[in-house]
N, C-alpha and C positions, 0 to 999 in steps of 0.2 A: 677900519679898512680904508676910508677916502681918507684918512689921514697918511695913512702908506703908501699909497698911491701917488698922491700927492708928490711925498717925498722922491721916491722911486722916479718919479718923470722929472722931478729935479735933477738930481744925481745923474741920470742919466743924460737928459739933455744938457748939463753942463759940461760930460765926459764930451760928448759929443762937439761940444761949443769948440773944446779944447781941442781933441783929434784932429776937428775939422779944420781948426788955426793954423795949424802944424802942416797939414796937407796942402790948403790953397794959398797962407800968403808967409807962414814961417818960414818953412826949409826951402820955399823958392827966392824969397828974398835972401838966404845964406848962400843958395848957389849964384847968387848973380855978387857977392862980394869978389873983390880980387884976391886973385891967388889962392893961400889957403888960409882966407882970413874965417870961411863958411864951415871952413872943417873944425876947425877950432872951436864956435859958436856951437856946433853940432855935437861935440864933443861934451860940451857944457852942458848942452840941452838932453842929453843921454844920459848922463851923469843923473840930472836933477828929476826930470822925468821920468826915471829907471826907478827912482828910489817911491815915486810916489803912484806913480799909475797902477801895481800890479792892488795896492789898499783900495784902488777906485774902480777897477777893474769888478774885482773879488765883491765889494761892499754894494755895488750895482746888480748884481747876481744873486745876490745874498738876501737885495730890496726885493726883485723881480720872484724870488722862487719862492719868498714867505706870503708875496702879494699871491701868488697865484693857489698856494696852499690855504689862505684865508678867503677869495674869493671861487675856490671852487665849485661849480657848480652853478656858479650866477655868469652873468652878458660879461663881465671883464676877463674870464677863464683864460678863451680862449687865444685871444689876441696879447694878451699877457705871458700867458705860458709860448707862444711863439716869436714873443721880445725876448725871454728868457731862454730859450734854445738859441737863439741870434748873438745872446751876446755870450753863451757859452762856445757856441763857436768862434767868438773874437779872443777870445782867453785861449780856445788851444789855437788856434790858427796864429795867435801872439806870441804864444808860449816854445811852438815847434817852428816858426817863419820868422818872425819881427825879432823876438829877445837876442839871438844867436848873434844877429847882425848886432844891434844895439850894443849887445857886449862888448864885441869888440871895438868901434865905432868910440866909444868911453874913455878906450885908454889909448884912444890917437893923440898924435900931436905933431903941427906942421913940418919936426922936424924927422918923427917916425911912422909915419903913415904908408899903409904899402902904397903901392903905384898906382893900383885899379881903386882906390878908396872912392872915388866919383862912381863906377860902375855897382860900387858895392852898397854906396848910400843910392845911388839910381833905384836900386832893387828894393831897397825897404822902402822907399817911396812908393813904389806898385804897388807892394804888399801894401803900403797902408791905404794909402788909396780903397783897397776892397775891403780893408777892415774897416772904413769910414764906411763906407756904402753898407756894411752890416749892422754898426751902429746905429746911421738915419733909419734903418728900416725898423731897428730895435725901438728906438726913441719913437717911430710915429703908432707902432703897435701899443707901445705902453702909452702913450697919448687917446689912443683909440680907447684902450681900455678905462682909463680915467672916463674920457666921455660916459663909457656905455655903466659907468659905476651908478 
């Protein structure tokens, strides 16, 4: 079990590393490019990211609900199992808010992008924004629980 654990706070604060990158110094460094050199870059970044987050997502989830099925009943349960509803809510809140955008976002390109494209990556910016903030809380819960292992 402190072997899974282990792993699990890995996984996760690595997802987390990454979300977080994304949010405070990625995609603000892309909007301060000129023109639409940051749409492009975002483009790319959707693309690459599309293809590998939803395995990291899932596999975090997957760490998080077997840790809690193996320590149920002991000091890790609880604060485990309430990482584990956190970051099921970032998988639907992803899946029904952030993908939608994302998708489309993919198959831009400086010379076919709609007009409102800044307002529409503005928004998934918000949304991620709260999906990091459910992640740190998921990451410090499963940290919490490694401790109390």
């Amino acid at each position: 079990m402190d072997v899974l654990g282990v792993v699990t706070v890995v996984a996760v604060g690595l997802l987390v590393g990454v979300e977080l990158a994304v949010a405070v110094f990625v995609n603000p460094m892309l909007d301060r490019l000129p023109g639409d050199a940051g749409l492009a870059a975002r483009s790319d970044g959707a693309r690459v990211l599309g293809r590998v987050m939803p395995f990291w997502y899932s596999g975090s989830v997957v760490l998080a609900v077997g840790w809690v099925v193996l320590a149920w009943g002991g000091a890790p349960a609880v604060p485990v199992l309430v990482a584990a509803v956190l970051l099921v809510v970032a998988v639907v809140a992803s899946i029904a808010l952030l993908v939608p955008i994302n998708d489309r976002v993919k198959t831009w390109s400086a010379g076919d992008a709609p007009a409102d494209w800044r307002a529409q990556v503005g928004r998934w910016d918000r949304l991620h924004h709260g999906r990091v903030a459910l992640l740190v809380a998921a990451f410090a819960l499963a940290a919490v629980g490694l401790l109390a292992a």
